[in-house]
KEPAGU-417413 format. One record per residue (C-alpha): chain; z, y, x. Coordinates in Angstrom, 3 decimals. Example, Ala and Ser with C-alpha at 12.3 -4.5 7.8 and 13.67 -1.06 7.14 Angstrom:
BEGIN
<unit->A&zz->7.800&yy->-4.500&xx->12.300> .
<unit->A&zz->7.140&yy->-1.060&xx->13.670> .
//
This chain:
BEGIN
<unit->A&zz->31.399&yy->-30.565&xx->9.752> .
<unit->A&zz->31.500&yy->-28.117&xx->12.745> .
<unit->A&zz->33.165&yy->-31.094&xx->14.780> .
<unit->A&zz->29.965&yy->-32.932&xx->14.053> .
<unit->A&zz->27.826&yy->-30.116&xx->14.920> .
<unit->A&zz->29.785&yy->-29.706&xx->18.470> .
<unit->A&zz->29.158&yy->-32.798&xx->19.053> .
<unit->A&zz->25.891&yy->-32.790&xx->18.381> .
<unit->A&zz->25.309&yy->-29.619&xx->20.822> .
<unit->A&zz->27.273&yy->-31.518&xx->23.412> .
<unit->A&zz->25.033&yy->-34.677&xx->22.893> .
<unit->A&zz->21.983&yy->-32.513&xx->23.274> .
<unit->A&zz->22.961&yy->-30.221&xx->26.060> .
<unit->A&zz->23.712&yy->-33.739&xx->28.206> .
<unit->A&zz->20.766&yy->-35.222&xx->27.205> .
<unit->A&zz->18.483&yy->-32.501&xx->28.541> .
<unit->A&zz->20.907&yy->-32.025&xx->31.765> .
<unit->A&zz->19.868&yy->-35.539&xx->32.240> .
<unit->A&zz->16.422&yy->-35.724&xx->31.573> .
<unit->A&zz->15.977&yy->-32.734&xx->34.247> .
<unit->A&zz->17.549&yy->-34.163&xx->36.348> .
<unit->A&zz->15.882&yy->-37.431&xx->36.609> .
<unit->A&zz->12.555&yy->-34.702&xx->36.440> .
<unit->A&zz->13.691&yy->-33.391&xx->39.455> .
<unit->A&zz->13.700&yy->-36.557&xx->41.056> .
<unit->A&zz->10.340&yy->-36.930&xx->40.829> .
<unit->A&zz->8.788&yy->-33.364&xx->41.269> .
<unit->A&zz->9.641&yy->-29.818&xx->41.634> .
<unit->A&zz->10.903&yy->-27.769&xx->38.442> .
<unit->A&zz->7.784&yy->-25.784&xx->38.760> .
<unit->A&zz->5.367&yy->-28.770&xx->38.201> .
<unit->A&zz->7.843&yy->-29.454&xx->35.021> .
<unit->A&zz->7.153&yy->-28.038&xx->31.509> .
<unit->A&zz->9.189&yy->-27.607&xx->28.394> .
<unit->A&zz->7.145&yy->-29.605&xx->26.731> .
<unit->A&zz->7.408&yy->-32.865&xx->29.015> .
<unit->A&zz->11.178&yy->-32.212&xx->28.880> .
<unit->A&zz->11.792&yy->-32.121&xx->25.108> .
<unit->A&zz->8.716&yy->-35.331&xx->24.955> .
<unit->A&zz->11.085&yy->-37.616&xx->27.666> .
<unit->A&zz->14.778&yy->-36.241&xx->26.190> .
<unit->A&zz->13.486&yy->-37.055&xx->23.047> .
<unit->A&zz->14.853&yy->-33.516&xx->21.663> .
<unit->A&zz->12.637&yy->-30.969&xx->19.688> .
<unit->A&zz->11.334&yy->-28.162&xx->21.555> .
<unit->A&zz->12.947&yy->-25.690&xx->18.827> .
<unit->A&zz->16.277&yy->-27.370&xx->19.596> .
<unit->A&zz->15.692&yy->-26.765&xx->23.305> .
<unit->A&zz->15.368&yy->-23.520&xx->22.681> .
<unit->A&zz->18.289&yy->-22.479&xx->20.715> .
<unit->A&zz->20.197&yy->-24.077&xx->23.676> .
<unit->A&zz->18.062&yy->-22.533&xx->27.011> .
<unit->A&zz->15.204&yy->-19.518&xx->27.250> .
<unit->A&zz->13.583&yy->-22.260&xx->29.458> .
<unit->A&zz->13.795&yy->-25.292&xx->32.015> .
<unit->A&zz->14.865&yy->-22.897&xx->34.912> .
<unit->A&zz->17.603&yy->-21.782&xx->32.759> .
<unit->A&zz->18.967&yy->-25.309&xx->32.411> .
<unit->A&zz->18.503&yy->-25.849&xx->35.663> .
<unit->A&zz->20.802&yy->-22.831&xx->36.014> .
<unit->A&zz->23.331&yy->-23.979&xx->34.005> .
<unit->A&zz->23.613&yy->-27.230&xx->35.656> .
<unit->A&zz->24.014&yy->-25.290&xx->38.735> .
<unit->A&zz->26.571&yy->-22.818&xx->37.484> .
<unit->A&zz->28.683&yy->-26.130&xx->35.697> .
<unit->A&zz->28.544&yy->-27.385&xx->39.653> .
<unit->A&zz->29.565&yy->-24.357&xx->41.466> .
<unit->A&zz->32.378&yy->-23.953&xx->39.101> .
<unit->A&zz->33.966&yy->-27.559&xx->39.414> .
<unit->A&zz->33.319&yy->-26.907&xx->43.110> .
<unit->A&zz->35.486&yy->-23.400&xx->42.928> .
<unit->A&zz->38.165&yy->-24.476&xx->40.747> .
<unit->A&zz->38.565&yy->-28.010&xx->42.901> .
<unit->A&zz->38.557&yy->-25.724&xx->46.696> .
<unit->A&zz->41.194&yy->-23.123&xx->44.837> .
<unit->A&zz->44.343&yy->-25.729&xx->44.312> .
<unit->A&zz->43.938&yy->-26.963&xx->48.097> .
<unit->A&zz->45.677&yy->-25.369&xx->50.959> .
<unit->A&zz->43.747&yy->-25.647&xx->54.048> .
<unit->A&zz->46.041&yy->-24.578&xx->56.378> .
<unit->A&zz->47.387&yy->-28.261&xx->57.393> .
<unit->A&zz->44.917&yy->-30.817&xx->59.288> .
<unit->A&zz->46.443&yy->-33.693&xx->56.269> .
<unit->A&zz->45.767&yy->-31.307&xx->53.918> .
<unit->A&zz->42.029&yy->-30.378&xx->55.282> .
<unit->A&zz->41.108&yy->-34.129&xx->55.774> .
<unit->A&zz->42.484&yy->-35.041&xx->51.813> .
<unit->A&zz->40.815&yy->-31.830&xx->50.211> .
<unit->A&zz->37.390&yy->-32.866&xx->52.024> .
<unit->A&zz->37.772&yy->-36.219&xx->50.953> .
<unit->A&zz->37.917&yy->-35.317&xx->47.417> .
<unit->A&zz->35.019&yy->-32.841&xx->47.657> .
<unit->A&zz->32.976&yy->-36.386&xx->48.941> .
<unit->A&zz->34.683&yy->-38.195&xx->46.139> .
<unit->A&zz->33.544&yy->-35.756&xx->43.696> .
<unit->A&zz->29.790&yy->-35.791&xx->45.349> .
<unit->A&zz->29.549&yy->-39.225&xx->44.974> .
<unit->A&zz->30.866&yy->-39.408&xx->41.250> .
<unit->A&zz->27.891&yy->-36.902&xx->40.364> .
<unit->A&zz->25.611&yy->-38.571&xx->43.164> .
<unit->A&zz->22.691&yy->-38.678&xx->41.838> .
<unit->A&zz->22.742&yy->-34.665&xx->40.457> .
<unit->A&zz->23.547&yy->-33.961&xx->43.769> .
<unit->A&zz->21.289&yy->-36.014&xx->45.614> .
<unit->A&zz->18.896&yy->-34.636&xx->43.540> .
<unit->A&zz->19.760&yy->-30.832&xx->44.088> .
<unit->A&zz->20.354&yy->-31.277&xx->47.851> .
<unit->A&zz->17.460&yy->-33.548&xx->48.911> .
<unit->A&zz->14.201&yy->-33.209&xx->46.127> .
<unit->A&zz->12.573&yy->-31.059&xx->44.321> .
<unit->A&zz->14.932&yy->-28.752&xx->42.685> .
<unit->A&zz->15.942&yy->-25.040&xx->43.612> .
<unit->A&zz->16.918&yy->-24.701&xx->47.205> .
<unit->A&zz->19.205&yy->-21.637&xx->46.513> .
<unit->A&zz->21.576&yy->-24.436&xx->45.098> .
<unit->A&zz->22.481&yy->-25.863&xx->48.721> .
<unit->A&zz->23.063&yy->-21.854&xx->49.926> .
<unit->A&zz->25.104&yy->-21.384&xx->46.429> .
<unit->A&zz->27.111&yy->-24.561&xx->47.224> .
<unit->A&zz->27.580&yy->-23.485&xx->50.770> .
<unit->A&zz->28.688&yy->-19.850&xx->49.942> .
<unit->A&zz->31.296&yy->-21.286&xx->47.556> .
<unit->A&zz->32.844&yy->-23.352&xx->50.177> .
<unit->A&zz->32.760&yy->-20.674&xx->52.835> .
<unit->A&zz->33.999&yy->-17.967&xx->51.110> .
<unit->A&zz->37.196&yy->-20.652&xx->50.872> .
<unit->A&zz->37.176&yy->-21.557&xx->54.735> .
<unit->A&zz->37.026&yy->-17.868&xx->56.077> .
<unit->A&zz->39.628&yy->-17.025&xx->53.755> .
<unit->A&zz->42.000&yy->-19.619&xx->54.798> .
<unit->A&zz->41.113&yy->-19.104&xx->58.508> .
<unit->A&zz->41.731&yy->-15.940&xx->58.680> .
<unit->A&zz->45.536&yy->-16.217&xx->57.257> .
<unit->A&zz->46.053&yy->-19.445&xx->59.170> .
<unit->A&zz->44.493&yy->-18.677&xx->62.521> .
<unit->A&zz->44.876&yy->-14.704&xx->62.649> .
<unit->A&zz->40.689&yy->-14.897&xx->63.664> .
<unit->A&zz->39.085&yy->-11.727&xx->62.747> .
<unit->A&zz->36.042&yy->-11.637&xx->59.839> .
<unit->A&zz->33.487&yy->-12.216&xx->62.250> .
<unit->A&zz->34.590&yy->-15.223&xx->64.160> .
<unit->A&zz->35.451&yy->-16.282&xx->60.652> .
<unit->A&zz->31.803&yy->-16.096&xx->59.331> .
<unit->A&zz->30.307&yy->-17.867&xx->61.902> .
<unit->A&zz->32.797&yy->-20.624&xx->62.488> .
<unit->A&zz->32.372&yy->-21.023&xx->58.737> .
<unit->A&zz->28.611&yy->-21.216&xx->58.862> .
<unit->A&zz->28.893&yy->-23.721&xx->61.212> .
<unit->A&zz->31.251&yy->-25.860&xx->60.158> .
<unit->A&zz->29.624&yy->-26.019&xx->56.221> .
<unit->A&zz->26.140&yy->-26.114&xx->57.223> .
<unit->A&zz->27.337&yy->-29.351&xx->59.586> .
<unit->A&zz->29.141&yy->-30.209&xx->56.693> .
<unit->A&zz->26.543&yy->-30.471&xx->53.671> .
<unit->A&zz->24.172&yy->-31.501&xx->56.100> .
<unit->A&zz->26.196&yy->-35.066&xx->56.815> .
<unit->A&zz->26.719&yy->-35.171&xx->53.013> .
<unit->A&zz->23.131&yy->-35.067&xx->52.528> .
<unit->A&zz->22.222&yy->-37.541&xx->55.312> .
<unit->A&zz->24.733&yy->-39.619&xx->53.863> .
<unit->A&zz->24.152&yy->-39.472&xx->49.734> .
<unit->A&zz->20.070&yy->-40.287&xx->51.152> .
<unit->A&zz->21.820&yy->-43.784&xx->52.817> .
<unit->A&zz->23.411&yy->-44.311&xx->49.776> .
<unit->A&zz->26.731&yy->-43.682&xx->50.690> .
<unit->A&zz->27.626&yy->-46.371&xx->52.887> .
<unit->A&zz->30.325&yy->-45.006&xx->54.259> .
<unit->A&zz->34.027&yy->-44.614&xx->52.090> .
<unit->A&zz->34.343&yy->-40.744&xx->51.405> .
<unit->A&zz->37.991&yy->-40.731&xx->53.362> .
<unit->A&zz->35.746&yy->-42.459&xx->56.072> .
<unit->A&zz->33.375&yy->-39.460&xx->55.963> .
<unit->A&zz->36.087&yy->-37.060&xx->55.222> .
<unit->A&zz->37.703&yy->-37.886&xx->58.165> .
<unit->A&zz->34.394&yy->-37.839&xx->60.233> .
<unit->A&zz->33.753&yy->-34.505&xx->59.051> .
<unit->A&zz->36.887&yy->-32.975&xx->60.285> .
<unit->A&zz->36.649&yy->-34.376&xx->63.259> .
<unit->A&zz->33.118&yy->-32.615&xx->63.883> .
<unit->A&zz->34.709&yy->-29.085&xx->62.483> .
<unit->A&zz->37.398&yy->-28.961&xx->64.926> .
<unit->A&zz->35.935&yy->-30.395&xx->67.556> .
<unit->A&zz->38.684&yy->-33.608&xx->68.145> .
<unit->A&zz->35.493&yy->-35.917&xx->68.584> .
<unit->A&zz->34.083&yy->-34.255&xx->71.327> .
<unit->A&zz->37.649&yy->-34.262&xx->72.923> .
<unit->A&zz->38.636&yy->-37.449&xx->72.069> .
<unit->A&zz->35.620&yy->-39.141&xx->74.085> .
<unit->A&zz->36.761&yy->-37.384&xx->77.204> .
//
């Protein structure tokens, strides 16, 4: 029986993550209610509620779900090696584009914009820690390279998740590191 029941939760929680989301799509999470959640996931508002205090709390635990996949996928990389760099930024695009249309959603529409700064905190927290072992750069040279380089970064991701992702992620991958360390500017010299 409490197999069932998990199952059940499970089933509900993904239906509502969902539903928001394709909300989202459409208009900001203040214009959305309970209500026209629950009416569109098909799910009782009493059962929304013994699952979230409200919509920004789903919206919250989507985001949290994210930025935790995002943490524990940056910690088993080491950055330190360009092969290593390119592959681990690869598989960040890889994982954007299996959950392309949450993150379309939460980079480009109408959802919280404190995701995009969440997601770009995550990632450089990672960078200037790996920077500063690997390239002996002190904290602030670390900061700002790392602003730079993830702000470039989630900026080409956006541009490309809005063009529908023509572009192979070890194609973009590749493109990405080449901006960060500056080899395409040399390389047309």
């Amino acid at each position: 029986m409490s197999e069932k029941l998990d199952r059940r939760k499970k089933y509900t929680r993904m239906i509502l993550k969902e539903t928001l989301i394709e909300l989202l799509y459409k208009k900001s999470i203040s214009s959305i209610t309970v209500k026209e959640l629950c009416e569109q996931a098909d799910i009782n508002r009493s059962t929304f509620y013994t699952h979230y205090q409200d919509h920004y709390d789903l919206l919250n635990k989507i985001e949290d779900e994210l930025a935790n996949d995002l943490s524990s996928y940056l910690q088993r990389y080491n950055f330190s090696e360009q092969e290593e760099s390119v592959k681990m930024t690869q598989k960040l695009v890889e994982y954007v584009q299996e959950n392309q249309k949450i993150f379309n959603t939460l980079l480009n529409h109408n959802a919280d914009p404190a995701f995009e700064k969440r997601m770009s905190d995550i990632a450089r927290q990672f960078l200037m820690s790996n920077w500063e072992k690997v390239n002996h750069t002190n904290s602030a040279q670390s900061s700002y390279l790392s602003t730079f380089t993830i702000s470039g970064a989630i900026h080409v991701i956006k541009e490309w998740l809005e063009n529908d992702q023509k572009e192979p992620p070890s194609e973009l991958a590749e493109l990405i590191y080449r901006l960060s360390t500056g080899a395409l500017y040399t390389q047309e010299k």
